[in-house]
N, C-alpha and C positions, 0 to 999 in steps of 0.2 A: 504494500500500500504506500502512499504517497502523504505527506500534508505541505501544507501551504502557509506563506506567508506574505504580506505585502511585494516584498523583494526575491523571496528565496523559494524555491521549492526542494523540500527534503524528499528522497526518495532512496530506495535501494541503490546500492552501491554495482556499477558495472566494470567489467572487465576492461571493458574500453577508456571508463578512466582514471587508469594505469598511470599515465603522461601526467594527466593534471594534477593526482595524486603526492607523485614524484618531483612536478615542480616544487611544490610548497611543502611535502613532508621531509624533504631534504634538509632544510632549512633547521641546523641545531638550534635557533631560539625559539622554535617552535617545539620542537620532540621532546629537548631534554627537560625543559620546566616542568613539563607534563607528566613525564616518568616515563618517557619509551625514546630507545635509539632512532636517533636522522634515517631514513632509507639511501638505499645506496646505489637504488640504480632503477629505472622504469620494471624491468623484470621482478625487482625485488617489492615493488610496489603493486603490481600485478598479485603476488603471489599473496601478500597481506589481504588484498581483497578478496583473493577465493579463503583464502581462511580465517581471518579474523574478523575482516567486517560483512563476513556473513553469516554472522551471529544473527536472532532475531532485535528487532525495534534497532539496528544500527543504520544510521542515515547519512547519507553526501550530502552537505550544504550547497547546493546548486542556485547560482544566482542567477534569475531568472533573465537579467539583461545581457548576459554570455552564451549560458547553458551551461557555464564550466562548473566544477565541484573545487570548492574554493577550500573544505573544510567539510568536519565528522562531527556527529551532535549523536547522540544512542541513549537509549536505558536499559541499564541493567535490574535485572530481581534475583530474589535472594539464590538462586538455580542456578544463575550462570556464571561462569568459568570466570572471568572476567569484574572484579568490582571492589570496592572499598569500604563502603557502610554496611554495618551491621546491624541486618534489618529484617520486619518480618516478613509474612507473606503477601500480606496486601499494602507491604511501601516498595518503593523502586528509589535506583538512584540514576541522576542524569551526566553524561558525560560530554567534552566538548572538545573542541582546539577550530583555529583556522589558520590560513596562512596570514601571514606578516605586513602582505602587503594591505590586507583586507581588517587593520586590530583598527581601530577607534572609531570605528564607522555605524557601532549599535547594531551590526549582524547577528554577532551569539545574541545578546542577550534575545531580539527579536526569535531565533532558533527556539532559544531556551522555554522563550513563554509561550511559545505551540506545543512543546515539547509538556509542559505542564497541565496547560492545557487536555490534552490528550492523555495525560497520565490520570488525572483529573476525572474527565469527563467522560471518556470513553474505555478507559479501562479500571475505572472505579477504584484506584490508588486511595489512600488515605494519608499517607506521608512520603513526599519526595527528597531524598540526602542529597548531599551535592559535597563535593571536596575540594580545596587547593591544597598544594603543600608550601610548607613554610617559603617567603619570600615570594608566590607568586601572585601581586601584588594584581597583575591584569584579571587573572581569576575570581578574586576576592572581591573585586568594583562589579563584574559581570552577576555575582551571587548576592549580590547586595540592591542593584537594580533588579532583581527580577524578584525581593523580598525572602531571600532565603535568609534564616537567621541564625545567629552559631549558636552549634550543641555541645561540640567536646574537640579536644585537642591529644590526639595519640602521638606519641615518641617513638622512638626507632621501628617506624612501622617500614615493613619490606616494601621494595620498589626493587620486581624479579625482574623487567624487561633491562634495568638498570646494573642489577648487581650490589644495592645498596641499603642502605637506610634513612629516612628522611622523619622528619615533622611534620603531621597531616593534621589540619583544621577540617573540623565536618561543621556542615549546613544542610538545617534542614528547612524544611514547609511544610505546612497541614493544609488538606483541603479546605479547611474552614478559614486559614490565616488565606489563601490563596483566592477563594470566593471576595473577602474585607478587602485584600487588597487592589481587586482586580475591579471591584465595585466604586470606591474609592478614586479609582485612576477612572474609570471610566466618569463618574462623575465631574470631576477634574476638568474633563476637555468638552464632555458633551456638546454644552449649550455651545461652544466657541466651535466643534467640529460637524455642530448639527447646523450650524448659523451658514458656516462657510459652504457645504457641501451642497447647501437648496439653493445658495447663488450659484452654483453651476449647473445644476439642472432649471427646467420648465416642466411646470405638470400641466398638462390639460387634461381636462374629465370628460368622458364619457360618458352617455345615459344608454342603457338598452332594457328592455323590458323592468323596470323596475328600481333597476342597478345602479350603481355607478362604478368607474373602470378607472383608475388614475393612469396615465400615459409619463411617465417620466423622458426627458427628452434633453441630451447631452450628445455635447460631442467627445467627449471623453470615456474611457471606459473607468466604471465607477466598483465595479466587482471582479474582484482576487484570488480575493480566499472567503474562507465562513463571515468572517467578522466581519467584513464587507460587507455580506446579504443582513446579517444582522442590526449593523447600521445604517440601510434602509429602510429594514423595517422601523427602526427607533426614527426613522425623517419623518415617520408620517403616522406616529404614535398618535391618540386622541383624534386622531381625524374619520370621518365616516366615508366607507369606500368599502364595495365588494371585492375589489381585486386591482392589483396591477400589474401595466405594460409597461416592460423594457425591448431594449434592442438586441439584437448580436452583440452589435459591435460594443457595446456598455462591460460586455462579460470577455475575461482573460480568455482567450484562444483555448489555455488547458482544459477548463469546463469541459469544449465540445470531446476533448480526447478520453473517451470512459475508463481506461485504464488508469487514469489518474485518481477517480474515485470525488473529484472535485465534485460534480455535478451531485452527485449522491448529496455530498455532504453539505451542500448550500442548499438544494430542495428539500432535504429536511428539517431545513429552519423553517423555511414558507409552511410546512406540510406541518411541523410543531406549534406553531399558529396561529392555524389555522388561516393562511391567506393565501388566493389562488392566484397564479402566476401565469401569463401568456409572453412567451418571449417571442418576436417580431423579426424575421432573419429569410436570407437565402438558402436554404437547405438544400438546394441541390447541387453546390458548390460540394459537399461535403460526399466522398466515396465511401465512408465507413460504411458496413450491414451493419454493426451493432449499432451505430446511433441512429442510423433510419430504422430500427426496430424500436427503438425507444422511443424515438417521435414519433412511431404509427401510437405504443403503448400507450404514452402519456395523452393523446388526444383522442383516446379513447374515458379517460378520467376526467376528472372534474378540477384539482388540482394546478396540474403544471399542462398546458397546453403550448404547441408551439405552430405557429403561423407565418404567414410571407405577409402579410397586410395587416396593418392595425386596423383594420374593419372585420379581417378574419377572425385577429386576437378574442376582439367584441363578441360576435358571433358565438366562440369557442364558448367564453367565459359566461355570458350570459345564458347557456343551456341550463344552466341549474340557478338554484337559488337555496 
């Protein structure tokens, strides 16, 4: 499976990149802070990824403006081979690095809170650990903007890929601090991020039998990831409406690709909702069978309908009530 964020898409780890891997895991100020040797060579990089980061929940940071894999983000449970906190069954711990060129630009931690997220929400965690070891001071800012807060400090704890012994600081979160704080921030920006975001849209309404249909109309694409659909929905909080239209183009290109699992997970905010959605596109630009199976599926429901006309969209939408 895949997630998403504004900028990045995490995804399984490929073979092919070996290269990208190698450029940046080369790089001693990157490996050795972290507790594991530089690579040495693309092959050697290659080989890490059929064995190590084929572990499950380990992810390439893939930034979506390249495609390249700039950096690892994973989590670990208490099962796997792999990990540092001492923990039960229903906590996980998160792990990270990226390359050098990519540090102060708010990547990880962006990684970090999908990664929470998801530990969170979809796999029902109740506490996520997180670790620096002594002196890595980029770590500690990364675990601290994302609201993790220290627990304990172990001494001469092993570091095997290394040969050594270090000083490890753990961090943790609870679902509950993770909810406060995430409420909190969201709060924080709303009114300023719901203000800005309706000046770049126009809505026009709709009437059909009964109804009304909000048309959202941007030249921008306004949907990413989940949080996205979510903060659409929150644009048009209190207001009365059966349903709204967007466009294609409004929605990141990954959506239309189902293997990414995008589309899933943004229609089941709408579908959580309760709000029916007709997206307004050329669809026969698109050769996939599974997604022309899916828009025959969906506009056979009530839900998620997809159309070539925003008159169509109406039509769809308007069959039920």
């Amino acid at each position: 499976m895949g997630l998403q964020t504004k900028r990045l898409l995490l995804r399984a780890w490929k073979e092919s990149d070996a290269e990208a891997l190698y450029k940046y895991a080369r790089n001693p100020n990157v490996g050795l802070i972290a507790g594991w040797t530089p690579h040495t060579s693309v092959e050697n990089s290659r080989e890490i990824i059929k064995v190590a980061f084929s572990a499950p929940e380990t992810y390439a940071v893939v930034l979506k403006e390249t495609g390249e894999a700039i950096g690892c983000v994973g989590i670990m449970v208490v099962r796997s081979e792999v990990k540092s906190a001492d923990m039960a069954d229903n906590e996980c711990e998160v792990g990270y690095w990226i390359g050098e060129p990519y540090w102060g630009q708010g990547l990880i931690p962006e990684a970090v809170n999908e990664l929470l997220r998801y530990a969170f929400e979809d796999l029902g965690k109740t506490i996520v650990w997180c670790a620096y070891y002594d002196g890595n001071e980029k770590s500690k800012r990364v675990q601290e903007k994302c609201g993790f807060v220290y627990s304990h400090t172990e001494d001469n704890k092993p570091v095997p890929l290394l040969n050594e012994v270090r000083t490890e600081h753990f961090t943790k979160i609870s679902q509950q601090e993770w909810r406060t704080t995430s409420l909190v921030a969201m709060k924080e920006v709303d009114v300023h991020k719901k203000q800005q975001n309706m000046k770049e849209k126009s809505i026009i309404s709709h009437q059909a039998d009964g109804q009304t249909f909000l048309e959202v109309l941007s030249e921008k694409q306004f949907i990413g990831c989940v949080q996205d659909a979510l903060d659409l929905i929150g644009e048009f909080f209190g207001q009365y409406y059966d349903g709204i239209i967007i466009h294609e183009h409004n929605i990141s290109p990954h959506f239309f690709e189902l293997k990414t699992r995008l589309a899933g997970d943004i229609l089941q905010k709408f579908s959580n909702y309760r709000l029916r959605l007709a997206i307004v596109g050329d669809w026969s630009k698109y050769t996939s069978h599974s997604l022309a199976a899916f828009i025959v599926e969906s506009n056979r429901g009530r839900m998620v309908n997809f159309a070539t006309s925003t008159e169509e969209a109406v039509a769809l939408l308007s069959r039920f009530k």
